[in-house]
C-alpha positions in Angstrom: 153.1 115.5 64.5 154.8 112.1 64.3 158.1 111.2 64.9 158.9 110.2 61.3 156.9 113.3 60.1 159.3 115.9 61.9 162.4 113.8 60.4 161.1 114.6 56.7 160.6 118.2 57.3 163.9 118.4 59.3 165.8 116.5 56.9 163.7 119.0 54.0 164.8 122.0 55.7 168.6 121.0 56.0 168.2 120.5 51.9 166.3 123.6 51.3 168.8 125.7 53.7 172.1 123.7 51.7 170.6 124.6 48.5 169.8 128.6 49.8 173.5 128.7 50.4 174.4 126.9 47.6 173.1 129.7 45.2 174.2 132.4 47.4 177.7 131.5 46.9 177.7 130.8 43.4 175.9 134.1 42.5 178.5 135.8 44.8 181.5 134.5 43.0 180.5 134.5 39.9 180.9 137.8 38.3 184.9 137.1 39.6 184.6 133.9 37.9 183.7 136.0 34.6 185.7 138.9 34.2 188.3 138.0 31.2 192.3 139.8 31.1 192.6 141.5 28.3 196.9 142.8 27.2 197.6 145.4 25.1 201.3 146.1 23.5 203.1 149.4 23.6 205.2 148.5 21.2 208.1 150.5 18.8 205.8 152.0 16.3 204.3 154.1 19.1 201.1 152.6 19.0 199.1 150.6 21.5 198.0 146.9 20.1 195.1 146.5 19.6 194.2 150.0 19.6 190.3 149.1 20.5 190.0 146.5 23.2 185.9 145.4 24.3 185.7 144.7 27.6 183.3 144.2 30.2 183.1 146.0 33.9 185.4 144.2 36.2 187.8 142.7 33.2 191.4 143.2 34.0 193.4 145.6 31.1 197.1 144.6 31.0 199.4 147.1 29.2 202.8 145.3 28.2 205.3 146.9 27.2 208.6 144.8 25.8 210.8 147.0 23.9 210.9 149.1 27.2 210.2 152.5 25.4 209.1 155.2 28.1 205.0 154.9 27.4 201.9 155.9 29.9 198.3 155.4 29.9 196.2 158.4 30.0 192.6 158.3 30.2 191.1 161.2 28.0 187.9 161.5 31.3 189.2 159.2 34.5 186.4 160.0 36.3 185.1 157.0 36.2 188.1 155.3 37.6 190.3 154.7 41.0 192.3 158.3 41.4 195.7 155.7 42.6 195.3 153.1 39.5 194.9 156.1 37.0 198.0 157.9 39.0 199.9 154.4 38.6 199.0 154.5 34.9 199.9 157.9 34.1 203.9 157.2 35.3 206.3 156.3 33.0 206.5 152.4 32.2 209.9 151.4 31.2 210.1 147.3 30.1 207.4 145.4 31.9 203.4 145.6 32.4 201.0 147.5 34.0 197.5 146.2 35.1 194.4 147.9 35.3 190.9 146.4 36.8 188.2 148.3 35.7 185.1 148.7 38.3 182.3 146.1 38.2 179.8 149.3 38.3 181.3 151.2 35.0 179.1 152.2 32.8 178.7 150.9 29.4 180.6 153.5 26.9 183.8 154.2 25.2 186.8 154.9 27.5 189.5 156.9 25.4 193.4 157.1 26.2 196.7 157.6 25.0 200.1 157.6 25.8 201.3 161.3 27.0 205.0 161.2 25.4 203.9 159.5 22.1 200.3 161.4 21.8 201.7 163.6 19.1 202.4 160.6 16.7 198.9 158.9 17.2 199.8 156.8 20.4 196.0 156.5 21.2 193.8 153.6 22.5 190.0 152.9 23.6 188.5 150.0 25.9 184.6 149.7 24.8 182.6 148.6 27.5 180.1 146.3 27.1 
């Protein structure tokens, strides 16, 4: 092979090898890139707003809660769900927020929850997954 032939296909291989890596980086970070935050308020009237948040797996649910009324997240099945996050949920949240990521492999479905001290009155939520 000539000279000038092997620089093409070196010079081709480079670009094809840049290009490989190229893709395999975006793809990697891309489902990061995507995942959305998504706050709900605890607020005074003992209800979670919105009550219904659609989310995809691997968005980020922030529970804020400004008046500083003692509220919790309970999930009605945490199976699905990191044992320590759900534990961290389940405590009693004075003034300030709580942030809950849910796993990039959930399953599509309704997740149901409410708030342990306020469940009486209707303090209830769901995050549909998408």
């Amino acid at each position: 092979m000539k000279a000038w032939m092997k620089s093409i296909a070196r010079r081709a291989s480079l670009l094809v090898a840049a290009v490989v890596l190229f893709a395999g980086a975006l793809f990697a970070v891309a489902p990061n890139a995507l995942a959305e935050s998504h706050t709900v308020e605890m607020n005074t009237m003992l209800k979670f707003s919105p009550e219904t948040v659609t989310a995809k797996a691997g968005d980020t649910i922030v529970w804020s809660n400004p008046a500083g009324l003692p509220h919790n997240v309970v999930f009605e099945d945490a199976s699905k769900f990191d044992a320590g996050q759900v534990k961290q949920l389940g405590q009693l949240l004075g003034k300030g927020e709580a942030e809950f990521t849910l796993p990039s492999d959930l399953p599509a479905g309704t997740y149901s929850y409410y708030c342990a001290p306020h469940r009486g009155a209707g303090m209830a939520g769901k995050i549909v997954v998408q």
